[in-house]
C-alpha positions in Angstrom: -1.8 -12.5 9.8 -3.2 -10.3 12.2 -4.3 -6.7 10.8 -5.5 -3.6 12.8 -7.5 -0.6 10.7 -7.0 2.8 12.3 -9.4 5.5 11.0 -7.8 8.6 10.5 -11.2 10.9 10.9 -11.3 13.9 8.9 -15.0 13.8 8.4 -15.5 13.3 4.8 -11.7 13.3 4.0 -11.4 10.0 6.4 -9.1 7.4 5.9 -8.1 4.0 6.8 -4.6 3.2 7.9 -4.0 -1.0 7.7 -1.4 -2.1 10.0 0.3 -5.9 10.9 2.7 -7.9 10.3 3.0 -9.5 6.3 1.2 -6.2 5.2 3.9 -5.5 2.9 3.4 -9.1 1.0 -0.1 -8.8 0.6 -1.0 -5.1 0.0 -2.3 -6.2 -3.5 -4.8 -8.0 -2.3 -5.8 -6.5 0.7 -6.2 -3.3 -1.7 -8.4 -5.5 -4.7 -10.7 -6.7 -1.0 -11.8 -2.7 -0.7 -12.7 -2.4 -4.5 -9.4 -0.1 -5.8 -8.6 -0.6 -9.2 -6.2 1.4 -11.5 -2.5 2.2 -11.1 -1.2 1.8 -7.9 1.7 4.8 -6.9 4.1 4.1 -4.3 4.7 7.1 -2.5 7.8 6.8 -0.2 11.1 8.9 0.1 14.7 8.1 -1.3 16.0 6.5 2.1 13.2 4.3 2.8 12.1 3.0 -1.0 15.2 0.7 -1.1 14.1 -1.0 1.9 10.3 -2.2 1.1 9.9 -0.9 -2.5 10.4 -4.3 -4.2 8.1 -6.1 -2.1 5.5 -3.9 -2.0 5.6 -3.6 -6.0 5.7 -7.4 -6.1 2.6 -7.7 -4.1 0.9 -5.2 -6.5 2.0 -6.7 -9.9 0.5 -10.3 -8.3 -3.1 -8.6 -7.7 -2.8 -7.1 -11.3 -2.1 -3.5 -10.4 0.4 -1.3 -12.5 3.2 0.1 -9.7 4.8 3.2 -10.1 7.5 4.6 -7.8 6.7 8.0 -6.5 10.8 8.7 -4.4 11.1 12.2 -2.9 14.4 13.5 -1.6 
C-alpha cells in the first residue's frame, strides 16, 4: 500500500492528514504505529457514514480500539 502524509501546519496545532489506497482497512493499525490509545470517535456526516463506517470500525475493533460513531446531519 502506498501512503502519502500531508501536514496540515498550524504551528503548534499541526496535523497529519494520511492518504492511499486500503487506508480505510488498516486505520487501526496505522493509528496504534503513532502511539494513540483510548477510544477511537468516528466523526463523519449522515450521508457518508453508511458508505465507510463499517470498515473503518472493523479496522479499529482489530487494533483493540473502542469505535464510536460521531453522524451529523
Amino acid at each position: 500500500m502506498t501512503v502519502e502524509n500531508i501536514q496540515v501546519a498550524l504551528g503548534e496545532r499541526s496535523y497529519d492528514i494520511t492518504l492511499g489506497a486500503g487506508v480505510l482497512d488498516t486505520v487501526g493499525s496505522l493509528c496504534r504505529e503513532v502511539g494513540l490509545n483510548g477510544v477511537a470517535a468516528v466523526v463523519s456526516n449522515t450521508t457518508v457514514a453508511p458508505l465507510y463506517y463499517d470498515r473503518v470500525r472493523s479496522a479499529l475493533e482489530r487494533a483493540g480500539y473502542r469505535v464510536l460513531l460521531v453522524a451529523l446531519p
